[in-house]
N, C-alpha and C positions, 0 to 999 in steps of 0.2 A: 513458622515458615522460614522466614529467613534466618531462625538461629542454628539451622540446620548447616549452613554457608558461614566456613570461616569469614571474619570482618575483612573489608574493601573487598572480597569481588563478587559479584555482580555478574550475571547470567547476560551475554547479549542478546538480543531480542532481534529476534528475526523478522526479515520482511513480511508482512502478512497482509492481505489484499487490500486493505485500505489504505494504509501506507505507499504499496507501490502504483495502487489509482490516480494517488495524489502525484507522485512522483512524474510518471507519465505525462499526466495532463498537462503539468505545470515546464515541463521539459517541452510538450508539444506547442506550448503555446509562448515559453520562451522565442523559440526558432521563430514561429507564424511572425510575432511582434518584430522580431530581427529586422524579418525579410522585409516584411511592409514599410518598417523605415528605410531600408537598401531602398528597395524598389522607388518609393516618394521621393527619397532625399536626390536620387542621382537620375530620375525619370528624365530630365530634358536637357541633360549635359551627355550623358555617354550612353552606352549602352554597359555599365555595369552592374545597373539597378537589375537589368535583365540575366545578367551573366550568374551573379547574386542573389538576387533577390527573389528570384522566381523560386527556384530550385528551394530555398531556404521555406519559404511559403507550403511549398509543399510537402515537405519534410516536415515542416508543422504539425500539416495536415496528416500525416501518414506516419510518424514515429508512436503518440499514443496505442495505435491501432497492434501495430506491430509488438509494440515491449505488453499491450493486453493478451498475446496469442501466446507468450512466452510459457513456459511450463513456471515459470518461479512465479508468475504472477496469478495464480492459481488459488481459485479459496479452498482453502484445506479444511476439511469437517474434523471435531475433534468429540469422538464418544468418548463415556463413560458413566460410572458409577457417581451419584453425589455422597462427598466425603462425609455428609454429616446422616443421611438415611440412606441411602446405597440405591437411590430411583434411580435409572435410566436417564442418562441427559445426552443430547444429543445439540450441540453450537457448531460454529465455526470460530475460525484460529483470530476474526477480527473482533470477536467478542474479548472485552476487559473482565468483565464481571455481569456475572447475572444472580435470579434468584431462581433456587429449585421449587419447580410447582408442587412436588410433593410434600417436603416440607418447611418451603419457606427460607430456608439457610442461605445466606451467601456464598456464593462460589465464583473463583476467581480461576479463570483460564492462562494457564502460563507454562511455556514452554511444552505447548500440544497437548498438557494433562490439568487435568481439573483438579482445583485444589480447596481448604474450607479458606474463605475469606473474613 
């Protein structure tokens, strides 16, 4: 597999649903945590908890949702043939590796195409 690839490089590896699942959430609940200390820390001094903080909260709440509707954040199905008996296999692009029910063989998913592992 990889003697096919002159040495050092290396394919990048694309966003694929799980990855940007995590990215999102983790982005949405950065902001949520933001705001909620805005919001506590500055609650009975000014009004910039409110100014801040709210908005931040909500953006929490609502970036997730938004970078999920995204076309890149999308699971991509990836068919094909298994490299070692030629079944029919049917994954998705968050699969690392799996085994062919037909015959048993490892197959490792990479770069949209299925390959013998």
């Amino acid at each position: 597999m990889e003697a096919d690839q002159p040495p050092g490089s290396k394919t990048p590896r694309s966003l694929d649903s799980a990855y940007s699942f995590s990215v999102s959430i983790a982005l949405g609940l950065a902001l949520f945590i933001g705001g909620l200390v805005i919001s506590l820390t500055f609650a009975n001094t000014s009004v910039v908890g409110l100014i801040f903080g709210v908005p931040l909260i909500l953006a929490g709440l609502a970036v997730p949702l938004v970078m999920m509707r995204n076309e890149l954040f999308t699971k991509h199905e990836v068919a094909g043939e298994c490299p070692h008996c030629a079944a029919p296999l049917k994954t998705s692009d968050a699969t690392l590796k799996l085994e062919c029910p037909g015959c048993g063989g490892t197959v490792v998913v990479r770069d949209m195409t299925l390959r013998a592992g």
